[in-house]
Structure formats: C-alpha cells, structure tokens
LOMARBA-249066 format. One record per residue (C-alpha): x, y, z; residue in three letters. Coordinates in nm, 2 decimals, decimal comma. Each point is the difference from the previous one (the first is absolute). Layout:
BEGIN
X_Y_Z_ala
...
END
This chain:
BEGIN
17,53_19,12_6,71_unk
0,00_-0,10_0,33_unk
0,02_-0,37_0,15_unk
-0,38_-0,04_0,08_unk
-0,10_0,05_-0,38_unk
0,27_-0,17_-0,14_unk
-0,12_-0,32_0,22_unk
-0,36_0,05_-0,04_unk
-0,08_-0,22_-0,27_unk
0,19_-0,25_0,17_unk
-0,18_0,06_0,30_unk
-0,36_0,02_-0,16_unk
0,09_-0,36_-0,17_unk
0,11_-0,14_0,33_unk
-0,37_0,13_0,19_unk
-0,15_-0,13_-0,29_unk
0,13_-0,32_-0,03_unk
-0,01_-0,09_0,40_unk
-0,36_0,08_-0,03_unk
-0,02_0,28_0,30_unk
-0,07_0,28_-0,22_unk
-0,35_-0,19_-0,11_unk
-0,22_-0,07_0,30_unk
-0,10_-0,43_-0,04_unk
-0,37_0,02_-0,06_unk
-0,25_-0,15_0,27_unk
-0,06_-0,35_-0,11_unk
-0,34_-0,15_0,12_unk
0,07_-0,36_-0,03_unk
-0,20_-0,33_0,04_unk
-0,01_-0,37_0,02_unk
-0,31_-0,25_-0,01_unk
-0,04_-0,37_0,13_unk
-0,27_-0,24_0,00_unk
-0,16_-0,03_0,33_unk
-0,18_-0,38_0,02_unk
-0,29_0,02_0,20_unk
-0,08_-0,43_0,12_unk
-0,29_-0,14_0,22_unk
-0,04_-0,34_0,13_unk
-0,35_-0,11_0,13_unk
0,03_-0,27_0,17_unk
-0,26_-0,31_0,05_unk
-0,24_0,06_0,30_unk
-0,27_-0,26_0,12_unk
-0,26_0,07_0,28_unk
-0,17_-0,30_0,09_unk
-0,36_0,01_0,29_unk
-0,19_-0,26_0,11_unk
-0,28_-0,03_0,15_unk
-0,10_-0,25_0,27_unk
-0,26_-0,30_-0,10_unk
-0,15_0,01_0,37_unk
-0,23_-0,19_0,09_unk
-0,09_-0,27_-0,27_unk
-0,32_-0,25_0,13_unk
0,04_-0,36_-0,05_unk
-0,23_-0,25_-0,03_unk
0,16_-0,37_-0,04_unk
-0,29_-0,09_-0,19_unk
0,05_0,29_-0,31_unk
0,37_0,12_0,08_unk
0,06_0,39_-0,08_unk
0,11_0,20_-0,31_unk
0,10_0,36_0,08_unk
0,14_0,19_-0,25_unk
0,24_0,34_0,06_unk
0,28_0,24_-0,17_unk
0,38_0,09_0,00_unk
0,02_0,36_-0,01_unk
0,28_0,10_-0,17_unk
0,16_0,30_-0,16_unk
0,32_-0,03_-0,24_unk
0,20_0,23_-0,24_unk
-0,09_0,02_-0,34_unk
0,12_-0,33_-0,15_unk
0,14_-0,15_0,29_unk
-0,03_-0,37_-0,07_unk
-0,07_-0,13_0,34_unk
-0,07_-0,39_0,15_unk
-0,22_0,00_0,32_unk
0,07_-0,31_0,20_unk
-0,18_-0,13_0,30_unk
0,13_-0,22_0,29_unk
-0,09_-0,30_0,15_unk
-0,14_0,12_0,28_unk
0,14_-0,02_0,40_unk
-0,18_-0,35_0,03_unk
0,09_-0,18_-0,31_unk
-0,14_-0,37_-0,04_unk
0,20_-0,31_-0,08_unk
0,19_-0,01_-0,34_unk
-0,07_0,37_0,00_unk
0,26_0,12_-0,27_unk
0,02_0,37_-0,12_unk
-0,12_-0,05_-0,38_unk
-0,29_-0,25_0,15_unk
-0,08_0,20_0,35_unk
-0,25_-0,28_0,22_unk
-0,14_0,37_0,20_unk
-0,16_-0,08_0,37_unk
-0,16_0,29_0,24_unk
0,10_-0,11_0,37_unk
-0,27_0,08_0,32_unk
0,32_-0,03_0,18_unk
-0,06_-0,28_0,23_unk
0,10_-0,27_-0,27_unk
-0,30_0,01_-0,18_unk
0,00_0,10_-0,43_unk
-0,22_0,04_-0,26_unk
0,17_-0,04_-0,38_unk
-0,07_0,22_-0,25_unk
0,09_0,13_-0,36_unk
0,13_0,31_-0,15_unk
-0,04_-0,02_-0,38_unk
0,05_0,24_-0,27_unk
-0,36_-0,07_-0,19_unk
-0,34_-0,01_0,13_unk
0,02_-0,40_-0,13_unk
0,28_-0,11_0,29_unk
0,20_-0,14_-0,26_unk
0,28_0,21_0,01_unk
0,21_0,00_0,39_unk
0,14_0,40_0,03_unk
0,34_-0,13_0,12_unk
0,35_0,16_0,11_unk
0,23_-0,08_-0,30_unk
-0,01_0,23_-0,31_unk
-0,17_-0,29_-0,22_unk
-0,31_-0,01_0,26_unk
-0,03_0,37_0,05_unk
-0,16_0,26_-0,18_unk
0,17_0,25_-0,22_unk
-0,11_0,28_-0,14_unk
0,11_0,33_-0,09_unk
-0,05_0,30_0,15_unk
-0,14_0,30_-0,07_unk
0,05_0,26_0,18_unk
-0,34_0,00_0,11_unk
-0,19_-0,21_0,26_unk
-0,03_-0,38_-0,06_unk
-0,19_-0,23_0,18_unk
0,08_-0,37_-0,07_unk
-0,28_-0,25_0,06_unk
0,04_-0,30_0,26_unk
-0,22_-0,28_0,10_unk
-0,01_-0,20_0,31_unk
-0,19_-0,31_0,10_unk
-0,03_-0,17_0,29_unk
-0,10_-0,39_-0,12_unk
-0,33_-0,15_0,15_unk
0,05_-0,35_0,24_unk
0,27_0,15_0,21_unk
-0,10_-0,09_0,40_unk
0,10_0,32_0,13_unk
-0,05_0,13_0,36_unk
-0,17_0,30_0,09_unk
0,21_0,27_0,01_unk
0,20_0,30_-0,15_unk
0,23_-0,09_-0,24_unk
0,27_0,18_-0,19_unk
0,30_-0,01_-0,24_unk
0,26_0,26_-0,13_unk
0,14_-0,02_-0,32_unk
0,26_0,24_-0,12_unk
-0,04_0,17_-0,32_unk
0,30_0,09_-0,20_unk
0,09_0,18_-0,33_unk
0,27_-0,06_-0,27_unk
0,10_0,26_-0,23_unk
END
C-alpha cells in the first residue's frame, strides 16, 4: 500500500475538520436601529401697527379714535402685548399707570389715554398685569385699542405727536 493511501483517511479527517475542504457559505447579514426623527417649533410673534394720524380736537368735545394691533402668533403661543409710556410721559407717569402726552415740539402737549375698552376704564400699560394677553393662533389677530384725547385742554395750534413702543412677551 503505498504512503498516500495509508495516510488518506488521516488526511481527509484533517481537511475536514480545518473546514478548507467545505467552501463557508455566503452569509448575507443584517442589523436594525431605531432612527428618532425630533422637531422643535419654536414661538414666533409678528407684531404691525398702524399710525393714528391725524386725530381732530375740539377742547369743547375731546376725541375718541379707536384702532388695532395686528398680530400674528404660533399656534398656542400665550403672548402679553405691553405698550409704553410714550417719549413725553406726564408727571407721576409710572409704567402700570402711563399719564401719555403727544408733544408739538416747541414745549407745547396735549394728554391723552390709551385704554383697553371702548369705556376708558381700563389704562393699556407696560407691565404684564396692564397688558393684554392672548394667545395666538397662528392666524392674524388684531387686538382692539382706544384713545382719547380729554376735552378742556388749552392747547395751541399745531402738529402734535407721540411714539409709543409696542412690545410682546411670549
């Protein structure tokens, strides 16, 4: 007998066991995870205005004008709109109890009010208390205001004007 067959079993066992003699099969593998998907949306607030130009006085009647805030807020934005004293502010002037005064600019004012009702019971001030909140919509808003200008004031001819700054909490 010669060598190779007397060492072929041996040899077969050792291919077999090492593996070599089979051919590994292909192994298409795979692994999941969980992709998170977030999204944040945050507050937005555009606030317009529109100027009250122009407002007649007579010192015997006064004036009442009436106007909006035009807003637009996110969905469920709870939001306080606050409105300043003014750039000419009257004595004991305070920002929760505004006293408002439009200036010709040579020294001269006229007082007014900026309430939150038709009645002028209710001062629109600059602190949260004296503001109006609301919550938006995502839509257009427009937020009433009133102004008056009180009868009896001796004011002189003239142009007179007043700035007031309109701000947003949210």
């Amino acid at each position: 007998m010669s060598v190779l067959k007397a060492r072929l079993p041996w040899l077969l066992l050792l291919l077999l066991g090492s593996g070599w003699f089979f051919l590994p099969k292909s192994w298409a593998g795979n692994a999941t995870a969980n992709l998170s998907v977030t999204a944040t949306v945050p507050p937005t607030v555009n606030v317009d205005t529109n100027p009250v130009n122009n407002i007649p006085y007579d010192a015997s009647t006064g004036s009442n004008v009436s106007s909006n805030i035009t807003l637009t807020a996110s969905q469920g934005t709870n939001l306080t709109i606050l409105i300043g004293q003014g750039q000419n502010p009257g004595s004991g002037s305070s920002d929760s109890n505004p006293v408002r005064r439009m200036s010709d600019g040579q020294g001269n004012f006229l007082d007014y009010e900026l309430t939150k009702d038709a009645s002028f019971n209710n001062d629109w001030g600059n602190t949260e208390p004296t503001g109006v909140t609301l919550a938006g919509t995502g839509s257009q808003q427009n937020v009433p205001f009133h102004l008056r200008i009180s009868p009896g004031q001796n004011a002189k001819v003239g142009y007179y004007i007043d700035t007031l700054l309109v701000t947003t909490l949210y």
